[in-house]
TORFI-833253 format. One line per 8 residues: their letters; for each residue x, y, z of N, C-alpha, C, O. Coordinates in Angstrom, 3 decimals, m for minus. Atoms other than C-alpha are relative to their C-alpha. Last residue first. Layout:
N
A = X,Y,Z,X,Y,Z,X,Y,Z,X,Y,Z ~ ...
REM end
This chain:
181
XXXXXXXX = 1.764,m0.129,m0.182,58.339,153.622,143.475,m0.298,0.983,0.778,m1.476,1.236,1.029 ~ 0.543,0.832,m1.372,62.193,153.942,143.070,m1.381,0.088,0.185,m1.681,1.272,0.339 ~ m0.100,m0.544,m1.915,63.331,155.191,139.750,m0.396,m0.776,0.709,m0.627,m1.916,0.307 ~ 0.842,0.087,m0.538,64.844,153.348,136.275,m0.014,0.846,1.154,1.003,1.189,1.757 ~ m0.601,0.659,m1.193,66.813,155.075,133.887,m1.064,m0.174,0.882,m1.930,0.697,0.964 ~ 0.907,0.894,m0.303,66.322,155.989,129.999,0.940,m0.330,1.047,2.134,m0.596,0.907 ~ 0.498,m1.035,m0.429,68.690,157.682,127.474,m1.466,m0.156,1.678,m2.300,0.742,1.790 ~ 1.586,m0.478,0.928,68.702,155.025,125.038,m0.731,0.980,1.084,m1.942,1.185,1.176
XXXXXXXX = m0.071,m0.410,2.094,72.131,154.698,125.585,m0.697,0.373,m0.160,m0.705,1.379,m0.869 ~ m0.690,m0.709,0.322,72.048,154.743,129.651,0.067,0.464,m1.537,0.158,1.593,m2.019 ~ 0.794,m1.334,m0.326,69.488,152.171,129.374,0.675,1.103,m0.350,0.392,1.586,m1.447 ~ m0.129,m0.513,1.162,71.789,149.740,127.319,m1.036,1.134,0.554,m1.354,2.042,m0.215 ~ m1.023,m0.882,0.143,73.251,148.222,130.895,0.023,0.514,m1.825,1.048,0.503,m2.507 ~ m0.836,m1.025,m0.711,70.248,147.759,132.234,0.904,0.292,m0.319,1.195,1.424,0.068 ~ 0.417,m1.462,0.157,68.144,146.540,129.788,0.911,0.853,0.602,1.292,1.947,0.187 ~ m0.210,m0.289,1.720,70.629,143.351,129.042,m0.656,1.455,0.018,m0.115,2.359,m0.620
XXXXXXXX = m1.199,m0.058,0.034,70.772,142.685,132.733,0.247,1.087,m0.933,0.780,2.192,m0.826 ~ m0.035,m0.910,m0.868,66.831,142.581,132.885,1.576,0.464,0.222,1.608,1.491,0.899 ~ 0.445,m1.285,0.424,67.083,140.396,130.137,m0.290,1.060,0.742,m0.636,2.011,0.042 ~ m0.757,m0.083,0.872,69.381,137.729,131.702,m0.567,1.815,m0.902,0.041,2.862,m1.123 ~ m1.313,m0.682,m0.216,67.741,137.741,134.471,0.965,0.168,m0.961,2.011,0.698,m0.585 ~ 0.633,m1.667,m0.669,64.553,137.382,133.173,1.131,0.111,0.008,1.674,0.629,m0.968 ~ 0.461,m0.570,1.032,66.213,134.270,131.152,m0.621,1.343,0.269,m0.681,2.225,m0.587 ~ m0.909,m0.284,0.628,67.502,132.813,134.046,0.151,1.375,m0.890,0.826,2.397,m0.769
XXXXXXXX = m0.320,m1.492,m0.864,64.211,133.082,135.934,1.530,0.579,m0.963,1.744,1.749,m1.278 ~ m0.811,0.604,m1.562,63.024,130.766,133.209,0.546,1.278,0.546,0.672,2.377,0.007 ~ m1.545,m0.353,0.055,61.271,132.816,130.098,0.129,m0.619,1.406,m0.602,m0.241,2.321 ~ m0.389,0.050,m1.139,57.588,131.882,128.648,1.789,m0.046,0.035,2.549,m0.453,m0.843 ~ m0.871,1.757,m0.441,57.456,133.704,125.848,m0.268,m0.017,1.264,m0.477,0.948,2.000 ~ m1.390,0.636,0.209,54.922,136.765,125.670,0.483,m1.400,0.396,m0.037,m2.285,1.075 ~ m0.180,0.198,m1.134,51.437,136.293,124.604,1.515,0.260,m0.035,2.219,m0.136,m0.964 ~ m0.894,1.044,m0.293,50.965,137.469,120.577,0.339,m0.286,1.965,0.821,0.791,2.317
XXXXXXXX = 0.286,0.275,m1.405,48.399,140.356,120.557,1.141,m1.767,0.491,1.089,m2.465,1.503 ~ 0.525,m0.698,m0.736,50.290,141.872,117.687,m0.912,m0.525,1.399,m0.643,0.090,2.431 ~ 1.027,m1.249,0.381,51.985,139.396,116.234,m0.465,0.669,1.330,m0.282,0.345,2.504 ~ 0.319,m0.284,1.680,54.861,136.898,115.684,m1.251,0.260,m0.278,m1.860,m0.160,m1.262 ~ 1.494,1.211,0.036,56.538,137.321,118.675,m0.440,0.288,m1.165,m0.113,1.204,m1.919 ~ 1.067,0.237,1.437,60.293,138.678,118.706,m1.196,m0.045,0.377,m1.174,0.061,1.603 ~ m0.666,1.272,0.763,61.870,139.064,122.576,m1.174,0.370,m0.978,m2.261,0.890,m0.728 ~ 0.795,0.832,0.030,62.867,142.538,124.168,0.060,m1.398,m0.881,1.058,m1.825,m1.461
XXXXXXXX = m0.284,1.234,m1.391,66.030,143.787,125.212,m1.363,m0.447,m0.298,m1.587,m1.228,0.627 ~ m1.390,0.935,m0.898,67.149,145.477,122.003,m0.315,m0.710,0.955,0.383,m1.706,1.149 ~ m0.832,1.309,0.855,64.117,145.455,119.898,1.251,0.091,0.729,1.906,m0.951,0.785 ~ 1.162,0.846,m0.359,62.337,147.935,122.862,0.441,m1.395,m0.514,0.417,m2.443,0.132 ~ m0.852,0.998,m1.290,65.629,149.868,122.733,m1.001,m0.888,0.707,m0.878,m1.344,1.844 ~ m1.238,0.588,0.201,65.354,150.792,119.086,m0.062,m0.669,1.336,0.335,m1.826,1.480 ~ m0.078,1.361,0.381,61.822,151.591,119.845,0.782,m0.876,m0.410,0.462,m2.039,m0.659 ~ 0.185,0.617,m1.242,62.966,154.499,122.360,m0.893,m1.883,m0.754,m1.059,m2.937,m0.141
XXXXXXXX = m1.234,1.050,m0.486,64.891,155.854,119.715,m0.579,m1.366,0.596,m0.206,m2.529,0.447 ~ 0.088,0.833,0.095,62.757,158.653,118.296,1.314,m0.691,0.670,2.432,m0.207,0.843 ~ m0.910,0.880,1.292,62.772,162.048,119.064,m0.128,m1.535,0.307,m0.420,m1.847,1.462 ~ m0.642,m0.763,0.784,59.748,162.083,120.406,0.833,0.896,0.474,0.477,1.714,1.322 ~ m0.917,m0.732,m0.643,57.822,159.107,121.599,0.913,1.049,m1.207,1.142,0.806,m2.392 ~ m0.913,m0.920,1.102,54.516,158.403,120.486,0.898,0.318,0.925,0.591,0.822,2.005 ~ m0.746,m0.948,m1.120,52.400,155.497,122.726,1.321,0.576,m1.766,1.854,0.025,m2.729 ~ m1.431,m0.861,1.372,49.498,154.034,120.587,0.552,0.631,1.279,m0.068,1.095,2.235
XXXXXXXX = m0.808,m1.801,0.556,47.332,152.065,123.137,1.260,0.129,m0.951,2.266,m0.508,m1.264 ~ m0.455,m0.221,1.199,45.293,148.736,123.856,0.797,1.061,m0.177,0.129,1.330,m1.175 ~ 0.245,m1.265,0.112,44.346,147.265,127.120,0.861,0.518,m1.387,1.960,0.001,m1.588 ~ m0.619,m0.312,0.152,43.318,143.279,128.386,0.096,1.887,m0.761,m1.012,2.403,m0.913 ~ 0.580,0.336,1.632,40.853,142.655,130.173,1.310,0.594,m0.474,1.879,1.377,0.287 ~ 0.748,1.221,0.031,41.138,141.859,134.336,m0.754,0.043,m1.479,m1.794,m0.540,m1.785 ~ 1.321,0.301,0.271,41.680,145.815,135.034,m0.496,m1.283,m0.192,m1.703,m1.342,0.042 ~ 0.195,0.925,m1.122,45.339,145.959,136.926,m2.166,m0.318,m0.499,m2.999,m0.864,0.224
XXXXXXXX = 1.332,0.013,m0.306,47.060,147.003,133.879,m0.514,m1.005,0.699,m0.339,m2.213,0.541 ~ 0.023,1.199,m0.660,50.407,148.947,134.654,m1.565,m0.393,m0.078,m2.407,0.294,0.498 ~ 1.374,0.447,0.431,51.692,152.187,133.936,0.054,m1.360,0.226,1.099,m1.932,0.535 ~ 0.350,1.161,0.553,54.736,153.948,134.974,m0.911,m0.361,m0.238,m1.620,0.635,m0.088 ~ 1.178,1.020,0.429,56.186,157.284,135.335,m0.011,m1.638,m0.376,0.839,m2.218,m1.052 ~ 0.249,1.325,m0.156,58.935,159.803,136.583,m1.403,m0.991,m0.370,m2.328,m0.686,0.383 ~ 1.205,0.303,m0.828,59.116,162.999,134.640,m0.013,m1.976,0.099,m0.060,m2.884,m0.731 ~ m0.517,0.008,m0.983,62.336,163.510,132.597,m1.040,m0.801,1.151,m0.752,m1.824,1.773
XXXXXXXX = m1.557,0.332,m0.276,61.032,164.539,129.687,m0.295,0.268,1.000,m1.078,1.129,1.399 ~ m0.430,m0.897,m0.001,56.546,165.367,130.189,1.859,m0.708,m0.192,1.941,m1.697,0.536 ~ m0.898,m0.277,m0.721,54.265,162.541,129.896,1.186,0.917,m0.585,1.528,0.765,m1.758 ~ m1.151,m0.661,0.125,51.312,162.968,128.086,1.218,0.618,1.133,1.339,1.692,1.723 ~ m1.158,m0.728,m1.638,48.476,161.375,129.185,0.961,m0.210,m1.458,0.986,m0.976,m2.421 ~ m1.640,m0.056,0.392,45.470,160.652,125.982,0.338,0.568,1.078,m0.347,1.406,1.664 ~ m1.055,m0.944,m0.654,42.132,159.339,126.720,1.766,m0.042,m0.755,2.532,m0.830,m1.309 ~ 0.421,m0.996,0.694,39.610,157.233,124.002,0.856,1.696,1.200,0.710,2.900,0.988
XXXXXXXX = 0.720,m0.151,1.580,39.535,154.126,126.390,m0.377,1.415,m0.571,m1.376,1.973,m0.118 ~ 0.409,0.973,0.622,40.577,154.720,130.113,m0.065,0.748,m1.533,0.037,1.897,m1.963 ~ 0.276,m1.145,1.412,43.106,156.369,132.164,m0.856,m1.145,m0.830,m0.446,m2.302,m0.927 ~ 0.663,1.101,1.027,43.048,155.324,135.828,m0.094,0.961,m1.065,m0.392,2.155,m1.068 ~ 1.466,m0.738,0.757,45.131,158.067,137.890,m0.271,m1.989,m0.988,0.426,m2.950,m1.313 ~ 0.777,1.044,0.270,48.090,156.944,140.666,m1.444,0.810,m1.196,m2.155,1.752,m0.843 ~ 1.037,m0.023,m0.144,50.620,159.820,141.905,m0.853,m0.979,m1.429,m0.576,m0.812,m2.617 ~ 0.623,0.636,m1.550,53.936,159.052,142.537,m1.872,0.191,m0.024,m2.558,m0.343,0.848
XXXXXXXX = m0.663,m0.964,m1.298,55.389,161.715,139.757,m0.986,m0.691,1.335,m1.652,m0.061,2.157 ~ m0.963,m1.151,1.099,53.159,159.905,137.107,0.505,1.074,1.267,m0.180,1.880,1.896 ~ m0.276,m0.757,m1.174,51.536,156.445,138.054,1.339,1.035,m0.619,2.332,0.845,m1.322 ~ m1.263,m0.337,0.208,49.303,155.082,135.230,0.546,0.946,1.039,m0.103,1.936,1.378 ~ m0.682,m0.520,m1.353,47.001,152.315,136.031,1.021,1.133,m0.564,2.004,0.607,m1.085 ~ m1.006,m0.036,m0.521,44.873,151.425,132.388,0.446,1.104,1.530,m0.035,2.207,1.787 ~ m0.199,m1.243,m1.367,41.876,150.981,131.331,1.469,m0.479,0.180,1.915,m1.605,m0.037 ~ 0.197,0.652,m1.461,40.192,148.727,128.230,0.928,1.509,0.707,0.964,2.658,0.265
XXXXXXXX = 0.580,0.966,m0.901,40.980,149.816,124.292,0.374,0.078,1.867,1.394,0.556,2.364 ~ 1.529,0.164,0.863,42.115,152.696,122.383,m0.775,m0.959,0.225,m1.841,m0.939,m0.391 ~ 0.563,0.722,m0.740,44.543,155.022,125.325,m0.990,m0.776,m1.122,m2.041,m0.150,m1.259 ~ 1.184,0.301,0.111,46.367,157.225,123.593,m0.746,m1.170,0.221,m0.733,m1.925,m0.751 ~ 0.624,1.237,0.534,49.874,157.833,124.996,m1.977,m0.044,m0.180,m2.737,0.177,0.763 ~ 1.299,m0.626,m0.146,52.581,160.481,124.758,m1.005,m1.580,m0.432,m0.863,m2.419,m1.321 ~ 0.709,1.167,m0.271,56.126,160.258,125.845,m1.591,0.203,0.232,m2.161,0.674,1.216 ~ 1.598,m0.177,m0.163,58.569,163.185,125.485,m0.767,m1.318,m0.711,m0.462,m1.785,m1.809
XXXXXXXX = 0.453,m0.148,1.146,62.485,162.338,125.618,m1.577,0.213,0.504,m1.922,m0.096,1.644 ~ 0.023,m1.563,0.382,64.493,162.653,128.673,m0.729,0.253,m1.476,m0.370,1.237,m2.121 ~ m0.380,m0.047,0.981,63.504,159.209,130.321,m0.167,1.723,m0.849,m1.157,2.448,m0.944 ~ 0.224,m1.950,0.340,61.837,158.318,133.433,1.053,0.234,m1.257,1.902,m0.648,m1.128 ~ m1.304,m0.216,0.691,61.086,154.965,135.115,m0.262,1.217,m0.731,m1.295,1.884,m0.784 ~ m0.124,m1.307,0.033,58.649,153.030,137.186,1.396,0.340,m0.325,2.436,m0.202,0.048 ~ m0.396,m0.486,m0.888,58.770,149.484,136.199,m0.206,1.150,0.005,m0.453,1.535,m1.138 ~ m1.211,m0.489,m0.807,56.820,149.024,132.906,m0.113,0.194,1.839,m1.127,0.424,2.497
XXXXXXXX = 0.020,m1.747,m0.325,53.173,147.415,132.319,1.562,0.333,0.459,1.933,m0.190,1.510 ~ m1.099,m0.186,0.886,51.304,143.866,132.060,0.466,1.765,0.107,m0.302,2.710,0.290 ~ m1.736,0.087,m0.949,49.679,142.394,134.947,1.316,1.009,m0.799,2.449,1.325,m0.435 ~ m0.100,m0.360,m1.723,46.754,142.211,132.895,1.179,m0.658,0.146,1.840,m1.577,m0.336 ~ 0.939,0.992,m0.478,47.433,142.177,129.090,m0.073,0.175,1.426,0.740,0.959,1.916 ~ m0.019,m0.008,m1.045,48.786,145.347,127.035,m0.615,m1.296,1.085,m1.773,m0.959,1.328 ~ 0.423,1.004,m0.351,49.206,145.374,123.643,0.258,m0.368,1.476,1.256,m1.046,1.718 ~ m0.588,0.546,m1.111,51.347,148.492,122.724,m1.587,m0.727,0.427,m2.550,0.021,0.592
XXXXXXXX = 1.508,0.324,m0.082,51.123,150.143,119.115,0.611,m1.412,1.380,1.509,m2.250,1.297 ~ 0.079,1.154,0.048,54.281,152.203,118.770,m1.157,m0.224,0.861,m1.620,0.487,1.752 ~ 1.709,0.552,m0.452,54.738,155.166,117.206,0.061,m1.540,m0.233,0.295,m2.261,m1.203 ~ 0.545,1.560,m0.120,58.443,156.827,117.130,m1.346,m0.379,m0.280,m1.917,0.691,m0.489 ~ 0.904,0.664,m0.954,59.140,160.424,116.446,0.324,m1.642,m0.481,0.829,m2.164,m1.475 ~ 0.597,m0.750,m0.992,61.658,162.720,114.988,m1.035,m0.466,0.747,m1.429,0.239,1.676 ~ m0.361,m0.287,m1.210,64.144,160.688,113.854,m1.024,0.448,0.553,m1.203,m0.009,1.681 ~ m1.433,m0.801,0.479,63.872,160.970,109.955,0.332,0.604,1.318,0.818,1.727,1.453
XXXXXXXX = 0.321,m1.376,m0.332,60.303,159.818,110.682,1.406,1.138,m0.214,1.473,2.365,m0.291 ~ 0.801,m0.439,1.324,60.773,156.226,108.631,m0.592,1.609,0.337,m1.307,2.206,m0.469 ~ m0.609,m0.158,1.722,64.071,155.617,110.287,m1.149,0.377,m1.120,m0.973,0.732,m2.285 ~ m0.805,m1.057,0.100,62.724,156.574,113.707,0.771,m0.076,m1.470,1.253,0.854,m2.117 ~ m1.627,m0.027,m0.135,60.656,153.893,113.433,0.323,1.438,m0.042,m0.433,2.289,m0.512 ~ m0.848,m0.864,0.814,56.686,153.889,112.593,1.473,0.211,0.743,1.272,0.971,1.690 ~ 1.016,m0.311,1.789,54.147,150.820,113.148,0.762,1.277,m0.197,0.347,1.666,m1.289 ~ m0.865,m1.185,0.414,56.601,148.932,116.108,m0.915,0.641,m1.449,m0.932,0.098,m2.553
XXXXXXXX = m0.031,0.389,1.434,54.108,146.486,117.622,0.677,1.505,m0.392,0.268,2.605,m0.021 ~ m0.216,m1.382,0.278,54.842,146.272,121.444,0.318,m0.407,m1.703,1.116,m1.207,m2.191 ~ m0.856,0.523,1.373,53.792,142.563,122.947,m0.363,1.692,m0.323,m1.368,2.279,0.079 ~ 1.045,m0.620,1.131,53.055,143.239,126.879,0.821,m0.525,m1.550,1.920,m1.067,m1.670 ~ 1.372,m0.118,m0.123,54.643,142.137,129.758,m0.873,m0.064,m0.739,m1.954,m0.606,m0.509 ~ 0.720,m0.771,m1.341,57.345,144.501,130.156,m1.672,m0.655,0.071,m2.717,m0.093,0.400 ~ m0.455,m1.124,m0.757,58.450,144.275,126.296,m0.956,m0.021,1.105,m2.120,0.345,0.941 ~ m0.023,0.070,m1.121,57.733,141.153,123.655,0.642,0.848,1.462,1.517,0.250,2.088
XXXXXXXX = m0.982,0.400,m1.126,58.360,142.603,120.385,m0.780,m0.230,1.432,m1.497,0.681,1.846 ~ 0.771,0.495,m1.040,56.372,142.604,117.448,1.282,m0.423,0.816,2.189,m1.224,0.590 ~ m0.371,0.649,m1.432,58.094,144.019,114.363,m0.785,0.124,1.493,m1.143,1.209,1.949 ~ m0.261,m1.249,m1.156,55.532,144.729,111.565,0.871,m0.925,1.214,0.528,m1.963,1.780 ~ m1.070,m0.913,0.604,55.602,142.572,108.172,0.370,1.011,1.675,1.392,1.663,1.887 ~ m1.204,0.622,m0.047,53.642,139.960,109.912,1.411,0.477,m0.353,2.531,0.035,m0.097 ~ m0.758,0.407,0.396,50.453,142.191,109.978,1.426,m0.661,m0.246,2.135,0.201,m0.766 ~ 0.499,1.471,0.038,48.049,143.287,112.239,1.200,m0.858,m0.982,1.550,m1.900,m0.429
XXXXXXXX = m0.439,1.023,m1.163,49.460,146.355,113.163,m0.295,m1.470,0.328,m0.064,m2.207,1.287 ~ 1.091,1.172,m0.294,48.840,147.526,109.739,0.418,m0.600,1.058,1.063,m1.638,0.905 ~ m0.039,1.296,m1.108,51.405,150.474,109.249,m1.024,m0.531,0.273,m1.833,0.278,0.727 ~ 0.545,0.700,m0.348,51.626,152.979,106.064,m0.100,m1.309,1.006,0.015,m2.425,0.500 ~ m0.499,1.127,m0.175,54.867,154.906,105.467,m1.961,m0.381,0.603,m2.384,0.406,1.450 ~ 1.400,0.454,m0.416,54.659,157.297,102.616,0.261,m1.130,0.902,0.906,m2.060,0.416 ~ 1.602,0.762,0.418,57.839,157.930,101.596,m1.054,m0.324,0.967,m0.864,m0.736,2.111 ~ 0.813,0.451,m0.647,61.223,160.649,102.087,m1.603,m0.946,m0.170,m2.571,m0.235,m0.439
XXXXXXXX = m0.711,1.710,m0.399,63.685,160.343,99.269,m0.907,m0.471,1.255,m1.038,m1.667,1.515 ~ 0.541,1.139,0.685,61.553,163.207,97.873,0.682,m1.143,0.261,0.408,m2.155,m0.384 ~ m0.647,0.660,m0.109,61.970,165.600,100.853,0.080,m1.254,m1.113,0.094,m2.361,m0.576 ~ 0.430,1.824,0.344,59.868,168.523,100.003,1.136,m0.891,0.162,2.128,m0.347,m0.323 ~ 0.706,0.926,1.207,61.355,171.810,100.488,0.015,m0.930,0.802,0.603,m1.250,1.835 ~ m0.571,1.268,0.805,61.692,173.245,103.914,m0.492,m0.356,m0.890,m1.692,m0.632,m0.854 ~ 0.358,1.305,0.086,59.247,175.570,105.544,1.412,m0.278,m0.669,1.969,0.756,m1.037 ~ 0.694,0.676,1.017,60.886,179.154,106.249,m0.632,m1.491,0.159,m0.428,m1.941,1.287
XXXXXXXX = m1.022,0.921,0.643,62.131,180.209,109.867,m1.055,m0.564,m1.504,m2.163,m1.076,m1.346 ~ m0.587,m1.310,0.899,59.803,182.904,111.638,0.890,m0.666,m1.395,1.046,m0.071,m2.461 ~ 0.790,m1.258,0.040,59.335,180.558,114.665,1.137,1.002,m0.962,2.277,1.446,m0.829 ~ m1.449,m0.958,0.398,60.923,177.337,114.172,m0.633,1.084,m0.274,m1.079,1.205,m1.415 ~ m1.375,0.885,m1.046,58.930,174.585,116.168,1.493,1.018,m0.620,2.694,1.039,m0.351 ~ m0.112,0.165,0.928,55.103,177.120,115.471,1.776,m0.897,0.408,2.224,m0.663,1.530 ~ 0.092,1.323,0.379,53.212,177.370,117.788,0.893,m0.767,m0.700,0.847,m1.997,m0.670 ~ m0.067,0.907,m1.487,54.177,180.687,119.108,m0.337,m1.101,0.341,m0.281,m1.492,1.507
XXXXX = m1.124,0.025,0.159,54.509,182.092,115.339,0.778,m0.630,1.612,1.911,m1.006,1.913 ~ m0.978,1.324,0.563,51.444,181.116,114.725,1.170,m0.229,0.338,1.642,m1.366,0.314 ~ m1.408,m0.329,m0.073,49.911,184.118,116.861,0.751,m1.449,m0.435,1.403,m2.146,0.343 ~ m0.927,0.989,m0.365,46.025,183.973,115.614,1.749,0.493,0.233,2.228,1.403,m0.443 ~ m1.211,0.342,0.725,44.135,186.977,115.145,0.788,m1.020,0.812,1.172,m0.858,1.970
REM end
Protein backbone atom coordinates (compact mmCIF):
# COMPACT_ATOMS: atom_id res chain seq x y z
CA UNK A 1 0.00 0.00 0.00
CA UNK A 2 1.02 3.25 -1.10
CA UNK A 3 1.02 6.42 1.47
CA UNK A 4 -0.17 9.32 -0.99
CA UNK A 5 -0.83 11.34 1.50
CA UNK A 6 3.13 11.92 2.04
CA UNK A 7 3.46 12.94 -1.50
CA UNK A 8 0.98 14.60 -1.84
CA UNK A 9 1.50 19.20 -1.54
CA UNK A 10 -1.84 19.29 0.55
CA UNK A 11 -2.17 16.19 2.40
CA UNK A 12 -5.86 15.21 2.97
CA UNK A 13 -7.05 18.60 1.28
CA UNK A 14 -9.53 18.08 -1.78
CA UNK A 15 -8.37 18.70 -5.56
CA UNK A 16 -9.61 21.99 -6.85
CA UNK A 17 -12.03 22.44 -9.66
CA UNK A 18 -10.82 23.02 -13.05
CA UNK A 19 -9.55 26.41 -13.80
CA UNK A 20 -11.19 27.33 -17.16
CA UNK A 21 -9.46 30.73 -17.60
CA UNK A 22 -6.40 28.57 -17.27
CA UNK A 23 -4.90 27.26 -21.16
CA UNK A 24 -2.90 24.99 -22.70
CA UNK A 25 0.47 26.56 -23.06
CA UNK A 26 2.60 24.95 -25.79
CA UNK A 27 6.42 26.23 -26.29
CA UNK A 28 8.65 25.75 -29.50
CA UNK A 29 11.96 26.98 -28.48
CA UNK A 30 12.67 27.50 -31.87
CA UNK A 31 10.42 30.06 -32.56
CA UNK A 32 10.32 33.95 -32.70
CA UNK A 33 7.27 34.09 -30.61
CA UNK A 34 9.49 32.90 -27.48
CA UNK A 35 11.54 35.48 -25.47
CA UNK A 36 15.28 34.90 -25.93
CA UNK A 37 17.34 36.61 -23.61
CA UNK A 38 20.95 36.97 -23.48
CA UNK A 39 21.93 35.88 -19.60
CA UNK A 40 25.57 34.92 -18.19
CA UNK A 41 26.84 33.98 -21.44
CA UNK A 42 24.31 31.99 -22.72
CA UNK A 43 20.87 32.90 -24.68
CA UNK A 44 17.87 31.67 -22.11
CA UNK A 45 14.60 30.86 -24.07
CA UNK A 46 11.66 31.54 -21.74
CA UNK A 47 9.00 28.39 -22.90
CA UNK A 48 6.67 28.78 -19.64
CA UNK A 49 6.33 32.10 -17.33
CA UNK A 50 5.01 32.33 -14.20
CA UNK A 51 1.97 33.91 -15.84
CA UNK A 52 1.17 30.79 -17.75
CA UNK A 53 1.78 28.45 -14.37
CA UNK A 54 -0.27 30.76 -12.12
CA UNK A 55 3.22 31.22 -10.39
CA UNK A 56 4.14 28.05 -9.57
CA UNK A 57 6.98 27.26 -11.82
CA UNK A 58 9.12 28.70 -14.52
CA UNK A 59 10.82 26.55 -17.51
CA UNK A 60 13.43 27.85 -19.21
CA UNK A 61 15.37 26.38 -22.12
CA UNK A 62 19.13 27.56 -21.57
CA UNK A 63 21.69 27.54 -24.50
CA UNK A 64 24.82 27.27 -23.16
CA UNK A 65 28.19 27.96 -25.22
CA UNK A 66 31.74 27.45 -23.76
CA UNK A 67 32.70 29.82 -21.26
CA UNK A 68 29.14 30.29 -20.71
CA UNK A 69 27.54 29.88 -17.05
CA UNK A 70 26.47 32.02 -13.81
CA UNK A 71 28.68 33.46 -11.00
CA UNK A 72 28.27 31.40 -7.98
CA UNK A 73 25.04 32.31 -6.31
CA UNK A 74 22.10 31.03 -4.23
CA UNK A 75 18.55 31.86 -4.20
CA UNK A 76 15.53 30.73 -1.92
CA UNK A 77 13.49 29.17 -4.54
CA UNK A 78 14.12 25.44 -5.88
CA UNK A 79 16.20 25.05 -9.07
CA UNK A 80 16.12 21.96 -11.13
CA UNK A 81 18.05 21.19 -14.30
CA UNK A 82 17.99 18.58 -17.10
CA UNK A 83 20.85 18.33 -18.82
CA UNK A 84 19.77 17.55 -23.09
CA UNK A 85 22.84 18.25 -24.89
CA UNK A 86 26.96 18.28 -24.27
CA UNK A 87 28.41 18.49 -20.35
CA UNK A 88 28.36 20.75 -18.07
CA UNK A 89 30.68 22.10 -14.70
CA UNK A 90 28.31 22.46 -11.89
CA UNK A 91 29.70 23.61 -8.49
CA UNK A 92 27.13 23.02 -5.57
CA UNK A 93 28.19 23.92 -1.92
CA UNK A 94 32.05 24.25 -3.32
CA UNK A 95 32.10 21.05 -4.66
CA UNK A 96 32.77 20.53 -8.59
CA UNK A 97 30.69 17.39 -10.48
CA UNK A 98 30.46 17.14 -14.48
CA UNK A 99 26.80 16.53 -15.36
CA UNK A 100 26.29 15.30 -18.76
CA UNK A 101 23.49 14.69 -21.43
CA UNK A 102 20.19 12.98 -20.19
CA UNK A 103 21.13 13.96 -16.15
CA UNK A 104 19.08 15.98 -13.89
CA UNK A 105 20.83 18.14 -10.42
CA UNK A 106 18.49 19.59 -8.36
CA UNK A 107 19.45 22.32 -6.41
CA UNK A 108 18.03 22.65 -3.07
CA UNK A 109 16.67 26.82 -1.74
CA UNK A 110 19.28 28.54 -0.52
CA UNK A 111 22.16 26.19 -1.52
CA UNK A 112 25.13 27.86 -3.09
CA UNK A 113 25.71 26.95 -6.87
CA UNK A 114 27.03 27.60 -10.22
CA UNK A 115 27.59 26.03 -13.48
CA UNK A 116 29.79 26.78 -16.18
CA UNK A 117 30.74 25.06 -19.60
CA UNK A 118 34.30 24.28 -19.81
CA UNK A 119 33.67 21.28 -22.57
CA UNK A 120 34.68 23.01 -26.09
CA UNK A 121 30.77 22.25 -27.56
CA UNK A 122 28.28 23.91 -26.72
CA UNK A 123 25.39 22.52 -23.85
CA UNK A 124 21.69 22.42 -23.80
CA UNK A 125 19.25 22.25 -20.67
CA UNK A 126 15.66 22.90 -19.34
CA UNK A 127 16.22 24.54 -15.86
CA UNK A 128 12.58 24.63 -13.70
CA UNK A 129 12.40 27.01 -11.06
CA UNK A 130 9.71 26.93 -8.47
CA UNK A 131 7.71 29.43 -7.65
CA UNK A 132 8.30 31.29 -10.53
CA UNK A 133 10.02 34.65 -10.91
CA UNK A 134 13.40 33.86 -11.63
CA UNK A 135 12.56 34.48 -15.51
CA UNK A 136 11.23 37.84 -14.74
CA UNK A 137 14.73 38.66 -13.61
CA UNK A 138 16.46 37.00 -16.58
CA UNK A 139 14.28 39.80 -18.92
CA UNK A 140 15.31 42.35 -16.46
CA UNK A 141 19.09 42.43 -16.78
CA UNK A 142 19.49 40.47 -19.73
CA UNK A 143 19.65 41.55 -23.52
CA UNK A 144 16.79 40.37 -26.36
CA UNK A 145 18.29 38.00 -29.21
CA UNK A 146 16.25 36.79 -31.72
CA UNK A 147 16.59 33.02 -31.00
CA UNK A 148 17.42 30.26 -29.32
CA UNK A 149 21.04 29.59 -30.04
CA UNK A 150 21.44 33.33 -30.93
CA UNK A 151 25.32 34.46 -29.71
CA UNK A 152 25.14 37.12 -27.18
CA UNK A 153 25.75 40.93 -28.14
CA UNK A 154 28.88 42.11 -28.13
CA UNK A 155 28.82 44.68 -24.98
CA UNK A 156 31.86 47.34 -24.21
CA UNK A 157 33.09 47.10 -20.66
CA UNK A 158 30.62 49.94 -20.13
CA UNK A 159 27.86 48.00 -21.01
CA UNK A 160 28.94 44.93 -18.58
CA UNK A 161 29.09 47.41 -16.16
CA UNK A 162 26.19 48.72 -16.65
CA UNK A 163 24.44 45.29 -16.51
CA UNK A 164 26.13 43.92 -13.74
CA UNK A 165 24.88 47.14 -11.82
CA UNK A 166 21.40 46.57 -13.10
CA UNK A 167 21.54 42.75 -11.60
CA UNK A 168 22.69 43.87 -8.54
CA UNK A 169 20.51 46.08 -7.36
CA UNK A 170 17.17 43.94 -8.59
CA UNK A 171 18.71 40.72 -6.96
CA UNK A 172 17.30 41.42 -3.68
CA UNK A 173 13.69 41.43 -5.55
CA UNK A 174 14.01 38.39 -7.22
CA UNK A 175 15.18 36.95 -4.13
CA UNK A 176 18.70 35.98 -5.37
CA UNK A 177 22.36 36.98 -4.02
CA UNK A 178 25.65 36.35 -5.15
CA UNK A 179 28.46 34.14 -2.91
CA UNK A 180 32.18 33.96 -2.86
CA UNK A 181 33.71 30.95 -4.78
Amino acid sequence: MTDTASTSSQPGSAIPADDPQRKLTVADPDTSKMRHISVAGGTYTILISGAESAGRYCLIDMHVPTGGGPPPHRHDFEEMFTLLEGELEFTFRGETSTIRAGSTANIPANAPHAFKNASGAPARMLCMCTPAGQEEFFVAIGDPVDGRTAPPPKLTKEEIGERQKKAGSLMAQYRTEMVKP
